[in-house]
LUMDRENVO-518887 format. One record per residue: residue in one letter; x, y, z of N, C-alpha, C, O in turn. Coordinates in Angstrom, 3 decimals. Atoms other than C-alpha are relative to their C-alpha. Layout:
BEGIN
FITOR, rest, n.x, n.y, n.z, ca.x, ca.y, ca.z, c.x, c.y, c.z, o.x, o.y, o.z
FITOR, A, X, Y, Z, X, Y, Z, X, Y, Z, X, Y, Z
...
//
This chain:
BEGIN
FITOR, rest, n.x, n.y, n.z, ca.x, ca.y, ca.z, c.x, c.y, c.z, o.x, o.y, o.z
FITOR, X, 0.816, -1.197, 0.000, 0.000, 0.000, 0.000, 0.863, 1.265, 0.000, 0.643, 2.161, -0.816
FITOR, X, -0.755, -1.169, -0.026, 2.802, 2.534, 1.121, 0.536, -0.072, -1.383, 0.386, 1.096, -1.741
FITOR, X, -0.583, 0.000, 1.096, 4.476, 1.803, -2.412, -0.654, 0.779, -1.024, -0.041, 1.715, -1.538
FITOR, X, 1.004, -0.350, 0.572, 1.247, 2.553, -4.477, -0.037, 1.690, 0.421, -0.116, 2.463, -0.534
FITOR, X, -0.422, -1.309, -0.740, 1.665, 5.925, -2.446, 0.649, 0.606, -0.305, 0.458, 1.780, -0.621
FITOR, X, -1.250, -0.857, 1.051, 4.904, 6.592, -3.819, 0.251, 0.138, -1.290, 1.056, 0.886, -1.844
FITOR, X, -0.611, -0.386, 1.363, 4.738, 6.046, -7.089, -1.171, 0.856, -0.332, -1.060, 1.762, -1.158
FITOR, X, 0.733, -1.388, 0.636, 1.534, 7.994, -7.346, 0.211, 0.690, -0.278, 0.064, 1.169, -1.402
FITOR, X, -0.437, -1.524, -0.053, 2.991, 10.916, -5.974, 0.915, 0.276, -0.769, 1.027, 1.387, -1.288
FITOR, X, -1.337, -0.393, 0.716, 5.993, 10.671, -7.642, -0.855, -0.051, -1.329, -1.199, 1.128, -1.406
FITOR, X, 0.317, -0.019, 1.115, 4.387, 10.143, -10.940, -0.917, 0.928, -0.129, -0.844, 1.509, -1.212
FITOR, X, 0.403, -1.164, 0.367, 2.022, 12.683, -10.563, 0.653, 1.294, 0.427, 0.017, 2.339, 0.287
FITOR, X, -0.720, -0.934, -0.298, 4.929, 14.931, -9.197, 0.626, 0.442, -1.789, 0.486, 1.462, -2.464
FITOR, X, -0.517, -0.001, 1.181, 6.609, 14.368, -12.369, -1.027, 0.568, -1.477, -0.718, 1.023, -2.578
FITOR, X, 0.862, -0.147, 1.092, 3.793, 14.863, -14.463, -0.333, 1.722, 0.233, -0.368, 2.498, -0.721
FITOR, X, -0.192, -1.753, -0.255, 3.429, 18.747, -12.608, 1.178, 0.661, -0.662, 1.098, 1.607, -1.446
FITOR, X, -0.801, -0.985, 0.142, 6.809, 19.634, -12.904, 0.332, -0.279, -1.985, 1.136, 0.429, -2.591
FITOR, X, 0.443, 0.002, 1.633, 6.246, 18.717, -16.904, -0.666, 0.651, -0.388, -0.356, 1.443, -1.277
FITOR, X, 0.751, -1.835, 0.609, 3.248, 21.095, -17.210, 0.314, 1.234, 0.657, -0.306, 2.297, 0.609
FITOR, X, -0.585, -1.705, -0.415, 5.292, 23.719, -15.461, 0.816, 0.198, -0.964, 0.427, 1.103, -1.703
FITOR, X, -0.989, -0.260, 1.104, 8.290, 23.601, -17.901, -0.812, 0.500, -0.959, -0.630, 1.678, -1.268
FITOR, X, 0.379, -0.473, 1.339, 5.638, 23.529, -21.133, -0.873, 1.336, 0.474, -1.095, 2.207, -0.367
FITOR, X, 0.713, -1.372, 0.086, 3.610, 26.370, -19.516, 0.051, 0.800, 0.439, -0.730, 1.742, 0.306
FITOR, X, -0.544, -1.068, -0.620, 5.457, 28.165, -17.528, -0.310, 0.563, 1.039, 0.127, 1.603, 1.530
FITOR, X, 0.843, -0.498, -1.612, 3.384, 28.394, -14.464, 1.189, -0.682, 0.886, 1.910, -1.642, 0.612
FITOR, X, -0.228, 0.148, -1.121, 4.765, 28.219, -11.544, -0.354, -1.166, 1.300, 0.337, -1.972, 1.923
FITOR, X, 0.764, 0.673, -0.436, 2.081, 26.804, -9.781, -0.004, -1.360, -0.138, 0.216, -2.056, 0.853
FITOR, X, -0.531, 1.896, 0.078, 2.372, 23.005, -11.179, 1.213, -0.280, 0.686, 1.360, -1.351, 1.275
FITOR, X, -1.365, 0.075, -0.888, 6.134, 23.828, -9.644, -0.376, -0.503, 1.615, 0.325, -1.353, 2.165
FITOR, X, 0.121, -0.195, -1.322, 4.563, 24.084, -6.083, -0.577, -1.925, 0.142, -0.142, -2.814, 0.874
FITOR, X, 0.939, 1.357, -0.142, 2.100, 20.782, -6.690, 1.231, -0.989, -0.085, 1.214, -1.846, 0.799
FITOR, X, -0.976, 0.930, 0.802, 5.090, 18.819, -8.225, 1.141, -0.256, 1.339, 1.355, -1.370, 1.817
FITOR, X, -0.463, -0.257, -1.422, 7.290, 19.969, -5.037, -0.275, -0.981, 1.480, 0.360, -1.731, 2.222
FITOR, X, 0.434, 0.791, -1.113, 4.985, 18.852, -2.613, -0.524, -1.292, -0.004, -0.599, -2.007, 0.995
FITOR, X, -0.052, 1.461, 0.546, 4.033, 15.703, -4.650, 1.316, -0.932, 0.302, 1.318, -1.948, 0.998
FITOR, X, -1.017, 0.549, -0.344, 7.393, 14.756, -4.634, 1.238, -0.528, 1.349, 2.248, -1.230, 1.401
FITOR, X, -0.459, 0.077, -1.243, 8.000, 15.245, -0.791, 0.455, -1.054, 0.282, 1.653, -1.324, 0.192
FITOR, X, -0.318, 1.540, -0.356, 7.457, 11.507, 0.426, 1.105, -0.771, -0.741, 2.009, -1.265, -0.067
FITOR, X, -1.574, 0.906, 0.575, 10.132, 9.712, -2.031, 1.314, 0.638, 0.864, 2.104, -0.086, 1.470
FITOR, X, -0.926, -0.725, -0.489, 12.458, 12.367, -0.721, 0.156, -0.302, 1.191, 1.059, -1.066, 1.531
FITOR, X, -0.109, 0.543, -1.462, 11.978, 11.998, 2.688, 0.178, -1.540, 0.821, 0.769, -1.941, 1.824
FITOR, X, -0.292, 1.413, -0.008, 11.576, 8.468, 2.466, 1.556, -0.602, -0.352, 2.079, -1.396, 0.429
FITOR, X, -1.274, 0.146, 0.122, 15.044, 8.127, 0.853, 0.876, 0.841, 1.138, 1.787, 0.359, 1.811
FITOR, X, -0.825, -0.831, -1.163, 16.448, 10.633, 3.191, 0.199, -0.674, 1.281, 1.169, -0.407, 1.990
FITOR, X, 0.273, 0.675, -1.059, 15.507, 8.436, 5.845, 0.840, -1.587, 0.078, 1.010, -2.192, 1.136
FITOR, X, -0.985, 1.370, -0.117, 17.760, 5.023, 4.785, 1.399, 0.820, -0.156, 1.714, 1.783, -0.855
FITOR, X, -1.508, 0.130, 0.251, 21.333, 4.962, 5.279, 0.472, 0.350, -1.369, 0.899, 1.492, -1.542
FITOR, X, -0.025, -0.023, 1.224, 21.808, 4.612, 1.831, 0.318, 1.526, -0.618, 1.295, 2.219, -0.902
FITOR, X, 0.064, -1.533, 1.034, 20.403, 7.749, 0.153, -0.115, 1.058, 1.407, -1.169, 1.692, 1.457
FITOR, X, 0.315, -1.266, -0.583, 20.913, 10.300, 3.220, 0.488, 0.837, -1.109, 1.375, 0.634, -1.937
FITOR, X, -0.570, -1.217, 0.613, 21.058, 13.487, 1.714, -0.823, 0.194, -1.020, -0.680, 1.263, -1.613
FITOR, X, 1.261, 0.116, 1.078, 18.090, 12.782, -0.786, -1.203, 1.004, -0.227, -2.087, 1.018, -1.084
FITOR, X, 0.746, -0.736, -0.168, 16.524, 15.669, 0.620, 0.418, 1.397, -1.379, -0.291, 2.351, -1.698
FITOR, X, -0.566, -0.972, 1.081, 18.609, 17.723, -2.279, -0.563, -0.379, -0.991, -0.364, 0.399, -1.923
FITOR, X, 0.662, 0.018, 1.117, 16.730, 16.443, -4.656, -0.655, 1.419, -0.268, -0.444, 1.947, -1.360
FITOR, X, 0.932, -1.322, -0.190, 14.568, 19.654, -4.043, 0.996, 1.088, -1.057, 0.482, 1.949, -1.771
FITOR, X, -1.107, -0.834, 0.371, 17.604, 21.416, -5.417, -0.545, -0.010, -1.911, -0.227, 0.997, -2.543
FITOR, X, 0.693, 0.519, 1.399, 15.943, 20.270, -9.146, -1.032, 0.955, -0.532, -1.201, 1.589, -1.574
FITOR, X, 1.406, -0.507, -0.286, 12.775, 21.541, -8.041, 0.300, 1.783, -0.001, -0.573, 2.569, -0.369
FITOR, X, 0.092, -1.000, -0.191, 14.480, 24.812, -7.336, 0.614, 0.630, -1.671, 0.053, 1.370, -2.479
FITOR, X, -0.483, 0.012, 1.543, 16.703, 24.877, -10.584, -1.582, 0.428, -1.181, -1.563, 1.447, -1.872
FITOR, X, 0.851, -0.389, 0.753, 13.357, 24.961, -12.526, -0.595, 0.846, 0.488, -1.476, 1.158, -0.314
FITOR, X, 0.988, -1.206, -0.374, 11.722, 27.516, -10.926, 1.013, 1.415, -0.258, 0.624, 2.537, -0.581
FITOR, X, -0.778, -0.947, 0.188, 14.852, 29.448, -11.130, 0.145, 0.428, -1.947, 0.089, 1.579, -2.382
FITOR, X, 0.298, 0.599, 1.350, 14.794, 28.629, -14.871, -1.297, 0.429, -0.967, -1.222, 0.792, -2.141
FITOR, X, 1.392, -0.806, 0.161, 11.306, 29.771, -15.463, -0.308, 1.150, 0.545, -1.367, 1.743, 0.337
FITOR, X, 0.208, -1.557, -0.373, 11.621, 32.830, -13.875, 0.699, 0.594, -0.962, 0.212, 1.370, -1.784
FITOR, X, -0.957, -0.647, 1.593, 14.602, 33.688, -16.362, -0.688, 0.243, -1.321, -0.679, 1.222, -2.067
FITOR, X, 0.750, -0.083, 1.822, 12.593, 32.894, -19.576, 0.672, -0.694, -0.749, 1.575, -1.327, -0.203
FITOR, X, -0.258, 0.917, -0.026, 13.357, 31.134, -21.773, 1.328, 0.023, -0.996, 1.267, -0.347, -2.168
FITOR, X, -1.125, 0.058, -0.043, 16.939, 31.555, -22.134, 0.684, -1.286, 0.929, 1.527, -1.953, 0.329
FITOR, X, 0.047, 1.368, -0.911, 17.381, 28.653, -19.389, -0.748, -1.032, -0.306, -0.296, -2.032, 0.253
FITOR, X, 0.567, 0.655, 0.423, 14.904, 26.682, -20.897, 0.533, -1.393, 0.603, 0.056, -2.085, 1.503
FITOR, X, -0.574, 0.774, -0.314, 17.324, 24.307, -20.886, 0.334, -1.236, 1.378, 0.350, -2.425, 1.696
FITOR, X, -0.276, 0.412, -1.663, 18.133, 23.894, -17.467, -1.283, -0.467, 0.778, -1.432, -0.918, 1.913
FITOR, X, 1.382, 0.642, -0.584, 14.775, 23.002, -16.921, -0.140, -1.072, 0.034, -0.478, -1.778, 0.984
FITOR, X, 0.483, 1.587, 0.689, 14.464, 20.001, -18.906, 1.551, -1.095, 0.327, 1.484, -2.315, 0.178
FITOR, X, -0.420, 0.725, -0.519, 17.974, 19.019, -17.531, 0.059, -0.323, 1.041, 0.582, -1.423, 1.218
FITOR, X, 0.604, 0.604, -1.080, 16.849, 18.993, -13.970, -1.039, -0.558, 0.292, -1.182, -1.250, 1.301
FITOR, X, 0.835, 1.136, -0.177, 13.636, 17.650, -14.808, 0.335, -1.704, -0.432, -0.248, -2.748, -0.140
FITOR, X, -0.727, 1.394, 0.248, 15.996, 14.868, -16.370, 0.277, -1.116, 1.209, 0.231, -2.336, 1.364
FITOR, X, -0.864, 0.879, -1.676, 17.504, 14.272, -12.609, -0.831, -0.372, 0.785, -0.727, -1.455, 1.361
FITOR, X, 1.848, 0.496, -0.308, 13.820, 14.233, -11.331, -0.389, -1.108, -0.571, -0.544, -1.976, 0.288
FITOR, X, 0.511, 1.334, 0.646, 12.686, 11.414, -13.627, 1.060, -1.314, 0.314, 0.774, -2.510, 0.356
FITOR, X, -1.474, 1.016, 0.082, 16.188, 9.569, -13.247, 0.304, -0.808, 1.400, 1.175, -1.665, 1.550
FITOR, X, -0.295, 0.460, -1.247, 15.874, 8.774, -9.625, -1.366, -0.735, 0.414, -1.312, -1.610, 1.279
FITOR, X, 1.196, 0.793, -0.174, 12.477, 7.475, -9.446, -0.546, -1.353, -1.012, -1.172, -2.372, -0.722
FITOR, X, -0.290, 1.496, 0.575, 12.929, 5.289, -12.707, 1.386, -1.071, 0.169, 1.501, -2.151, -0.410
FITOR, X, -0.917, 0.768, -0.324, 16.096, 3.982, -11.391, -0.703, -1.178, 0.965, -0.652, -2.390, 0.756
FITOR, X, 0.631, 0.897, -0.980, 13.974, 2.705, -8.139, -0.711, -0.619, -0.580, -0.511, -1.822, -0.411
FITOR, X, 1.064, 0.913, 0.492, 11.392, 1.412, -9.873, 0.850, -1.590, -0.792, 0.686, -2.787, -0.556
FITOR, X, -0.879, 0.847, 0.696, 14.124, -0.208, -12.447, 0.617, -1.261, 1.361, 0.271, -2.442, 1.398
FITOR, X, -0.718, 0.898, -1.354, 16.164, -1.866, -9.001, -0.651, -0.949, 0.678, -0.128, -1.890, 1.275
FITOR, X, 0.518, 0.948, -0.912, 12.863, -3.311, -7.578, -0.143, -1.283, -1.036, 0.262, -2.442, -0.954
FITOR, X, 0.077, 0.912, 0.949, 11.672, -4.592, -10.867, 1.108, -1.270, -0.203, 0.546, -2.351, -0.378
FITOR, X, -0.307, 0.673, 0.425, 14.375, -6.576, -11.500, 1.141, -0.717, 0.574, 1.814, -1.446, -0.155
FITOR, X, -0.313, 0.464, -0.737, 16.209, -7.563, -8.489, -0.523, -0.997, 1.431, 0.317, -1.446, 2.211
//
């Protein structure tokens, strides 16, 4: 049940901070943010991934990014890269170990 939990959020985190990049709101930033809390904290919380709480650092990158215009553009879509990259890794690790 807690799993189903996380990938919701995370997948509908991911899916915010995607219609923030194409539309430039902000607002999907905040949803996507606080969507994405629990993985974060949850990793933050094993041995393993302390420090997981920087993920946020992604989260801030695009907002910083979308405030610029779209001269950074860029930098959007490569921290939403690092966003997607850590939640299909887990998924990848359970799947197939």
């Amino acid at each position: 049940m807690v799993s189903i939990v996380f990938l919701l959020s995370t997948g509908f985190s991911l899916l915010f901070a995607f219609l923030a990049i194409m539309s430039g709101n902000g607002r999907y930033l905040i949803a996507s943010a606080c969507l994405y809390f629990p993985l974060a904290w949850y990793l933050n919380a094993t041995p393993r991934f302390e420090g997981a709480l920087l993920l946020y650092l992604f989260h801030l990158l695009i907002a910083y990014s979308l405030y610029r215009g779209p001269k950074l553009l860029w930098l959007a879509w490569v921290s939403f890269v690092a966003l997607l990259a850590v939640p299909a890794w887990l998924v990848i690790s359970v799947l197939f170990h």
